[in-house]
N, C-alpha and C positions, 0 to 999 in steps of 0.2 A: 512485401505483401503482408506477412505479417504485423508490420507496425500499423498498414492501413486498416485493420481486420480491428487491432487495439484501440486505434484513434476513434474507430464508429464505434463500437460498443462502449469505450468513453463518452463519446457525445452523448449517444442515448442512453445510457446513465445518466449523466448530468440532466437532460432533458426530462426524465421521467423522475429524477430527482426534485428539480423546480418545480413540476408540476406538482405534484402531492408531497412527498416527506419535508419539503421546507414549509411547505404551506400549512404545518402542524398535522397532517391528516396522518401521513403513515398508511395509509390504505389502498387498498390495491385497485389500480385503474385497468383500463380494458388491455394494455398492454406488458402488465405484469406489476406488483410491486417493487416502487420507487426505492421503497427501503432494504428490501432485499435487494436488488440491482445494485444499488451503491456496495451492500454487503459484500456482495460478491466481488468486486472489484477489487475492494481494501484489501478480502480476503485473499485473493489471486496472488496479489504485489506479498503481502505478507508472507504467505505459503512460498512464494518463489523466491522471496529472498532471503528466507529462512533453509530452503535447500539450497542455495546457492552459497550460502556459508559452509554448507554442510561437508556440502560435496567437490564445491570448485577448487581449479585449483588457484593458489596465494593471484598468482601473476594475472589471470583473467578475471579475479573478483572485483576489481576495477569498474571494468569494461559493463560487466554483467548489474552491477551495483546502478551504473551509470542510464543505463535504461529504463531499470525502476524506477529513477529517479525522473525520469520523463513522466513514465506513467503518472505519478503521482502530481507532479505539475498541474499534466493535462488535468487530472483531476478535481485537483486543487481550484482550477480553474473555471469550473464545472460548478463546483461547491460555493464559491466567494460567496460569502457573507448570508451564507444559510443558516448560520448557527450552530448549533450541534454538530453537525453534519459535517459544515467544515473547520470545527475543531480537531473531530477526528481526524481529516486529513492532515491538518497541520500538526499534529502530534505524530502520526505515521512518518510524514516528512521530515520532521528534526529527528525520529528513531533512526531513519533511511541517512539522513547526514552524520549523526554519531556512528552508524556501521559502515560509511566509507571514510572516516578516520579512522577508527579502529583496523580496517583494511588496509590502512596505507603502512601501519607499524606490523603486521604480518612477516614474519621471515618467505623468503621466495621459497623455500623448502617446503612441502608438504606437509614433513615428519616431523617437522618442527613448531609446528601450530600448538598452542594451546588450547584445546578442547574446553576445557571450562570456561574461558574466554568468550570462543567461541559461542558455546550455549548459551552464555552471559546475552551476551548481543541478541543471541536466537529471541529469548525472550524477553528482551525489551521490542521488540519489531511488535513481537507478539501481543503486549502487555498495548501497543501504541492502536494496534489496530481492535484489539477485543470492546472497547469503548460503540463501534457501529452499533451494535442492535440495543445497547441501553439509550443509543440516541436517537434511535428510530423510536422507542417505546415513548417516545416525549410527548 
């Protein structure tokens, strides 16, 4: 149920995306802004897989990593060749593919995680996605 819930509000992201933020305008249509919408999305995936570093444990960040990595597909897909728009995503996406490498070298131990490591990653996720609203401002 949930994935369906994700897949529509992808769509009409992407949707309300094409319609105004690719088309240069960035402005808000009767169903909300495009460039926000997209924001929020990036933001979502980012924000969750920045806790899910945080918090999860070694053996599930796989799995957890693994979904995002849909999301942002579907995204991705949403965006082809918007420009800006799906720059960001592809940069989110490669941040998303370096943090389930870096998950695959994790000790199965909790207590054994490198925290700094960890952060490391945190904020490249982060560093991948904060590019959305300087590309909405275009």
């Amino acid at each position: 149920m949930r994935r369906i819930i994700t897949s529509t509000a992808l769509v009409f992201a992407g949707a309300l995306l094409l319609s105004g933020c690719s088309a240069g305008g960035g402005t808000a249509t009767p169903s909300g802004d495009p460039c926000e919408t997209l924001g929020n999305a990036v933001r979502d995936i980012s924000n969750g897989v920045q806790n899910a570093l945080a918090s999860a444990d070694p053996a599930e960040l796989e799995a957890t990593l693994e979904g995002y990595s849909v999301r942002v597909d579907e995204l991705d897909q949403l965006v082809e060749g918007t420009g800006a728009s799906s720059d960001i995503v592809d940069s989110l996406d490669a941040a998303l593919a370096e943090a389930t490498e870096f998950v695959a070298t994790l000790p199965t131990d909790a207590e054994e995680v490198d925290s700094e490591a960890v952060a490391e990653v945190q904020a490249e996720i982060q560093e991948a996605a904060s590019g959305v609203t300087e590309a909405c401002a275009e």
